[in-house]
MARTORSE-45140 format. One record per residue (C-alpha): residue in one letter; chain; x negated, y, z. Coordinates in steps of 0.001 Angstrom, whole numbers. Each point is the difference from the previous one (the first is absolute). Example, Ala and Ser with C-alpha at 12.3 -4.5 7.8 and 13.67 -1.06 7.14 Angstrom:
   resn   chain         u         v         w
      A       A    -12300     -4500      7800
      S       A     -1370      3440      -660
***
This chain:
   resn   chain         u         v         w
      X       A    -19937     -7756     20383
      X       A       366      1040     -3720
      X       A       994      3590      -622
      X       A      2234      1844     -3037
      X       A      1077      3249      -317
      X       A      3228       348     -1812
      X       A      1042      3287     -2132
      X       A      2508      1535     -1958
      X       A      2754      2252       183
      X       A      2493      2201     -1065
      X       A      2809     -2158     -1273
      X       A      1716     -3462      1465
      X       A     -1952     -1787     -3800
      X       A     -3581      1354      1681
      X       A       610     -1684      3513
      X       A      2019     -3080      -758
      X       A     -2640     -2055     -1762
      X       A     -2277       892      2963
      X       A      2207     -1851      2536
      X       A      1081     -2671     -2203
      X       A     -3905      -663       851
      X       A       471       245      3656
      X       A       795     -3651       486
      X       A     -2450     -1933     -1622
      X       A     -2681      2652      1594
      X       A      1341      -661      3580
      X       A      -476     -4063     -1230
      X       A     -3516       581      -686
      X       A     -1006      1887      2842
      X       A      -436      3536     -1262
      X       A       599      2893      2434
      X       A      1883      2728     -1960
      X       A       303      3565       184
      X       A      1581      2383     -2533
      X       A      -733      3583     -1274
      X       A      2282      2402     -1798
      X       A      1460      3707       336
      X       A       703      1205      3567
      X       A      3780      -201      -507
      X       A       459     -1472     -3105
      X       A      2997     -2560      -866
      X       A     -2526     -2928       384
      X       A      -510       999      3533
      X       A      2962     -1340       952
      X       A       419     -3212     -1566
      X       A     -3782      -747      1182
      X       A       595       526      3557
      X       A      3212     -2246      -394
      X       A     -2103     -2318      -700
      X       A     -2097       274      3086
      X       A     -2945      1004     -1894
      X       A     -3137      2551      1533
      X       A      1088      3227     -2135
      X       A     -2359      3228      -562
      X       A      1357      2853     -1786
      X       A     -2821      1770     -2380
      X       A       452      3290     -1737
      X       A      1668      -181     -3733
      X       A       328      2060     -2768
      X       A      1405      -573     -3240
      X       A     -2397       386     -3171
      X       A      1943      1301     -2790
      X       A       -65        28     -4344
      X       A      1714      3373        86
      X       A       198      3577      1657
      X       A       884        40      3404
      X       A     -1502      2564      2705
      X       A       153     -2885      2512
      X       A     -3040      -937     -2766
      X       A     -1981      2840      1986
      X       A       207     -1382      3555
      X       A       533     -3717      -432
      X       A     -3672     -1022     -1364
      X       A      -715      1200      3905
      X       A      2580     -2410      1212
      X       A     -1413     -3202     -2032
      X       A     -3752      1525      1621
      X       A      1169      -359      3764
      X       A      2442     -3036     -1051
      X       A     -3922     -1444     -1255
      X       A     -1399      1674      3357
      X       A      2465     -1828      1856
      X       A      -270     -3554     -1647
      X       A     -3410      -327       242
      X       A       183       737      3676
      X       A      2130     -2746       494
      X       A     -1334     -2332     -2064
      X       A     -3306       541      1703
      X       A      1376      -639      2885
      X       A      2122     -2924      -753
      X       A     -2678     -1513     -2505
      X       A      2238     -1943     -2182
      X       A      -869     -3203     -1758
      X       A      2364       757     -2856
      X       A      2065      2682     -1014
      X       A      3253      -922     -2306
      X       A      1402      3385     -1493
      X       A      3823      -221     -1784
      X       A      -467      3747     -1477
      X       A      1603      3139      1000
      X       A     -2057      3262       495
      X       A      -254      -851      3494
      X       A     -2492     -2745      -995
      X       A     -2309      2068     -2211
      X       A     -2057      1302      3251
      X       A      -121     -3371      1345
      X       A     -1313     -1840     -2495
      X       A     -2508      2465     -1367
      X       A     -1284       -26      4086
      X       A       -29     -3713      -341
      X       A     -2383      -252     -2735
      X       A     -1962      2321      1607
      X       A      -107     -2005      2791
      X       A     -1182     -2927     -2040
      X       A      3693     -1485      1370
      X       A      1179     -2245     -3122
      X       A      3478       948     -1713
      X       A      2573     -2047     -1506
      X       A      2473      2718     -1415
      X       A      3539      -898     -1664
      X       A      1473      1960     -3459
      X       A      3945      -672      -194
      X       A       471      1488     -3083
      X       A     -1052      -818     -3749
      X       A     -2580      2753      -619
      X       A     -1986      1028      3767
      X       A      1354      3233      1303
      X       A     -2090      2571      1303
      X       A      -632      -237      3046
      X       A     -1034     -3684      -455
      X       A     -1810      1254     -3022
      X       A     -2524      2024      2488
      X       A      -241     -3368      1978
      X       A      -942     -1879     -2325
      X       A     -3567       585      -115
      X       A      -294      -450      3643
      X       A      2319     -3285       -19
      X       A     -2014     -3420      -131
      X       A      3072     -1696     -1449
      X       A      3245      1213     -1689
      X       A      2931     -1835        42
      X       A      2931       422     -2777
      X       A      3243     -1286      -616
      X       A      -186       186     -3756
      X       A     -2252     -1944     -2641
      X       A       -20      3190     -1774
      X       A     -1252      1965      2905
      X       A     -3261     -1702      -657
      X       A     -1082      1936     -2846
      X       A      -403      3553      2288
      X       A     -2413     -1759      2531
      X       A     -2646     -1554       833
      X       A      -537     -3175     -1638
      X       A     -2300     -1216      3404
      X       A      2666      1646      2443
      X       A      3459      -958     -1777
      X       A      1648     -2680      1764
      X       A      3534      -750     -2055
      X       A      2176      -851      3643
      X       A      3399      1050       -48
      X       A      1682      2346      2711
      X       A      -375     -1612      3711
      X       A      3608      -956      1072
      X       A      1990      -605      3126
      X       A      -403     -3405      1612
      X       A      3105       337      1335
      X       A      1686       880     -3247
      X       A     -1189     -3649     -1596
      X       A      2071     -1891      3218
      X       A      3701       783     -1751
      X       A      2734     -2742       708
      X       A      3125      -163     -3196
      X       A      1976     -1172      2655
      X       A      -253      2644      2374
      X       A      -182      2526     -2727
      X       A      3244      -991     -1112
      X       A      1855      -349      2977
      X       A     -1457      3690      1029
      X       A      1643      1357     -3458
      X       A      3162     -2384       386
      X       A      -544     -1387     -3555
      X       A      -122     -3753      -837
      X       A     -2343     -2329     -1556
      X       A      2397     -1194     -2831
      X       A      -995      3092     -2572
      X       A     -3816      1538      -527
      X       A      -618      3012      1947
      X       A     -1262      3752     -1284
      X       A     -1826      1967      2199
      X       A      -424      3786     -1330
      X       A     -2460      2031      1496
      X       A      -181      3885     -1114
      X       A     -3000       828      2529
      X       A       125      1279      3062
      X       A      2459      3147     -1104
      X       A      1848     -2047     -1904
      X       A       889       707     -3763
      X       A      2813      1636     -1370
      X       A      -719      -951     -3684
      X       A      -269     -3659      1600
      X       A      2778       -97      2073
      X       A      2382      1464     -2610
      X       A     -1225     -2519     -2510
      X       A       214     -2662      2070
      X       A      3480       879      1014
      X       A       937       584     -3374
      X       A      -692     -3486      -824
      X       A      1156     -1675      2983
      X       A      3518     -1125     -1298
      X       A     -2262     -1971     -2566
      X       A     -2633      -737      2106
      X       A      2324     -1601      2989
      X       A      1344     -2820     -3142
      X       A     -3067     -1675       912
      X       A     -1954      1315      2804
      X       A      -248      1352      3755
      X       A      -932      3011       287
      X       A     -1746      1386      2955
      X       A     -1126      4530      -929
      X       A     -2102      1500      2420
      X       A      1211      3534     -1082
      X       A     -2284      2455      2335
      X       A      1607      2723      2602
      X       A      3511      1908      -671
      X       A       138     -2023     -3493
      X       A      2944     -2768      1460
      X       A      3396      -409     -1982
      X       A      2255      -142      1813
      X       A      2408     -1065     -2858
      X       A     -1905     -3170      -187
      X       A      -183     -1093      3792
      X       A      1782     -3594       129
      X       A      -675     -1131     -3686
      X       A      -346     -3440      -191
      X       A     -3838     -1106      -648
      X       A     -1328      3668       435
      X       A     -1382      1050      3088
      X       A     -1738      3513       364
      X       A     -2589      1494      2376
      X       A     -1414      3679       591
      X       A     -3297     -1411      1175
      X       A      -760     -3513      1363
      X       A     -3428      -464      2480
      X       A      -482     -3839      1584
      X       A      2596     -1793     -2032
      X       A     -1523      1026     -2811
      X       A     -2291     -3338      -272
      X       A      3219     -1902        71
      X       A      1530      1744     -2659
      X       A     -2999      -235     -2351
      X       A        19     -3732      1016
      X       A      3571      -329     -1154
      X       A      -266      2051     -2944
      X       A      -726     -1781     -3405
      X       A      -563      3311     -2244
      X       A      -761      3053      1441
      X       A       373      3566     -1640
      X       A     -2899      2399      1191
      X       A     -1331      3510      -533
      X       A     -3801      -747     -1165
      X       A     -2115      1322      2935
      X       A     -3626     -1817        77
      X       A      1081     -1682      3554
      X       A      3415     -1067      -483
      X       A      -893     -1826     -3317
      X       A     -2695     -1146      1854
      X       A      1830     -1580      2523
      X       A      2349     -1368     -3062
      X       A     -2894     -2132     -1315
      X       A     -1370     -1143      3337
      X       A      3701     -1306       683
      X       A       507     -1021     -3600
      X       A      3110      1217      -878
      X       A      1446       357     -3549
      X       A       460      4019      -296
      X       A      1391      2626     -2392
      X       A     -2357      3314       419
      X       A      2041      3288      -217
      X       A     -3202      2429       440
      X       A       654      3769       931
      X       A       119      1889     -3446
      X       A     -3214      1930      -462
      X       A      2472      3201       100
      X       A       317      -555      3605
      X       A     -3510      -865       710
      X       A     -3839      -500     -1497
      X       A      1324     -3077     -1928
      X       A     -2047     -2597      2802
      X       A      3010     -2157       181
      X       A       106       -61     -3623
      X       A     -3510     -1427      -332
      X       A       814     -2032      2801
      X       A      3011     -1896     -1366
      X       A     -1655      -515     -3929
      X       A     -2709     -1625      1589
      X       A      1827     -2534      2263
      X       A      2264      -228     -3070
      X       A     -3275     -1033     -2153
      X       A     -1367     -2442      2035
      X       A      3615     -1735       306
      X       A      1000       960      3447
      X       A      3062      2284      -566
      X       A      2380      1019     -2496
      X       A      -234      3501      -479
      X       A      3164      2594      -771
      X       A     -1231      3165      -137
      X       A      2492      2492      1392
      X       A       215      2494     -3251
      X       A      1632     -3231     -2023
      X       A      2122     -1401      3320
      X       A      3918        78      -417
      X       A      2018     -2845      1797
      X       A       -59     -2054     -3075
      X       A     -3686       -84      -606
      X       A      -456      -398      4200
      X       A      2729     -3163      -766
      X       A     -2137     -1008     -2745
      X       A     -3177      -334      1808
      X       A      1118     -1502      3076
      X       A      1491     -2881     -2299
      X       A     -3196      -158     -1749
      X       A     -2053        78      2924
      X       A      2301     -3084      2030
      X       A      -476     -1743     -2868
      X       A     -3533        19      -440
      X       A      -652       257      4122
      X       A     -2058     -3303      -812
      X       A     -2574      1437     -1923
      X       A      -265      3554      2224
      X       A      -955     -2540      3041
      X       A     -1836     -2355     -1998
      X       A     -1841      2891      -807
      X       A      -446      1911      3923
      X       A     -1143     -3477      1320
      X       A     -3343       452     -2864
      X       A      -602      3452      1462
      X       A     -2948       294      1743
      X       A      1617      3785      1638
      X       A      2661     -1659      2342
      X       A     -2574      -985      2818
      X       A     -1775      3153       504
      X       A      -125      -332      4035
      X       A     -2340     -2879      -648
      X       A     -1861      1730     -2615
      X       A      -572      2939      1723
      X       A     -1044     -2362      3142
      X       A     -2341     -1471     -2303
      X       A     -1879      2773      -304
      X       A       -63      1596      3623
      X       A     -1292     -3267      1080
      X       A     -3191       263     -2812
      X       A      -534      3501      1544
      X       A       128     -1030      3242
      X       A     -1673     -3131      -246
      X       A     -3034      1176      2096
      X       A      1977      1768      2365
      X       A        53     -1449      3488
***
């Protein structure tokens, strides 16, 4: 039997993609195991998944001053310690690594081990940790044609962001009938990531007098950020968070309104739906979902509204824009070849492991 060792850690975006693998792995045969910190965040959705788990040693390797610089290169040394143990023991066919710090001591005791490495960069430019990977990495996966310029033109594989099998099964039907909404009018979903937005939301509500003229309108607002005010307006329907249904909604929405993190676009273009791109303004972050949303904006998947310029009447103008043209945004996704990066990535495990018995 065919063996991979999966990686990654330190936020839900580093672990996801990993078990959006799992199913297609189990199809082919592969025995899996998983490595990341001993009691990380990804420990716990791994071992959900009834996956072998073994917690390594992690520390964080930082740009600027910290005194947690002095002790933590000693952390990443037994975290390296620690991986190569087990992945001399284990003797892996394959090792896929989504990023995280977590992953930098396995995959450097990988290529020491002569183990191949497919690693995966989420964002536009590689971060550092993957940075340190790459030499050791015998591919490198992106979800951005502009990625491809800071690696290695023999490693760079242009794939897309691995997404949930389970989120591609969506029924409209069910979707609507969970949101008691009907299929007479098209349906917004808005999406402000997993905290929710409050520039978003009040936009959105803002708007929604206008917006509810012609459409359904289904906000997915994040915790503590309900109206109550608005609770029984016809065609509006609103959420603090939303797990399993949340297929059927995207399956029942027909323009969706999304932060721009590299994995939830991703999973826009993989289930081709028209979007408007609101990205986190690079005052509130290192301007990634920026970069994100101009390039899915440039290649013709999404319209983009960048959050400085966002009032309700330029959010009312671009959802009216975007319906419109909803033709051309799919027309578009369908050309892409970043929507089916399971079978990309598959692709190249099976080349690695070719030979492997």
């Amino acid at each position: 039997m065919k063996k991979i060792v999966l990686t990654g850690g330190g936020t839900a975006g580093h672990v996801t993609p990993n078990l959006a693998l799992l199913p297609s792995l189990r199809a082919d045969g592969f025995e899996v195991r998983y490595i990341g910190s001993y009691n990380g965040m990804e420990k716990k959705l791994i071992t959900a998944a009834d996956i072998p788990y073994d917690g390594i040693s992690s520390g964080k390797l930082r740009r600027y001053f910290d005194l947690k610089n002095f002790s933590d290169p000693f952390r990443v040394l037994k975290g390296f310690a620690e991986a190569h143990h087990i992945l001399r023991k284990y003797r892996p066919d394959v090792v896929f690594s989504k990023g995280g710090f977590v992953a930098v001591p396995v995959v450097l005791a990988a290529h020491q081990l002569k183990i191949p490495v497919i690693i995966h960069e989420s964002d536009m430019t590689p971060g550092l940790a993957n940075k340190i990977c790459i030499p050791s990495a015998t591919k490198v996966c992106c979800n951005f044609p502009e990625t491809l310029q800071y690696l290695p033109e023999e490693k760079a594989v242009l794939s897309g962001s691995p997404i949930r099998e389970e989120l591609l099964t969506g029924d409209r039907a069910t979707g609507l009938k969970y949101a008691k909404l009907y299929d007479t009018r098209p349906v917004i979903l808005v999406i402000g990531g997993s905290l929710g937005s409050v520039v978003v939301n009040n936009a959105v509500r803002a708007a929604l007098p206008a917006l509810l003229e012609k459409f359904q309108v289904i906000h997915i607002c994040g915790k503590g950020n309900l109206d109550e005010s608005l609770i029984g307006t016809h065609g509006y329907v609103q959420y603090e968070y939303v797990d399993t249904p949340l297929r059927h909604l995207f399956a029942a929405a027909d323009l969706v309104i999304s932060r721009a993190g590299a994995n939830s676009i991703c999973e826009l273009l993989a289930l081709r739906k028209p979007n408007i791109l609101i990205p986190l303004s690079a005052k509130a972050s290192r301007g990634d979902q920026i970069l994100n949303a101009r390039s899915f904006a440039k290649q013709g998947y999404s319209a983009l509204l960048e959050e400085e310029v966002m009032t309700a009447d330029t959010l009312l103008a671009a959802v009216n824009d975007t319906y419109a043209k909803r033709a051309e945004y799919i027309s578009a996704m369908r050309q892409s070849h970043q929507g089916n990066a399971v079978e990309t990535i598959m692709g190249l495990i099976r080349e690695l492991t070719k030979d492997a018995e």
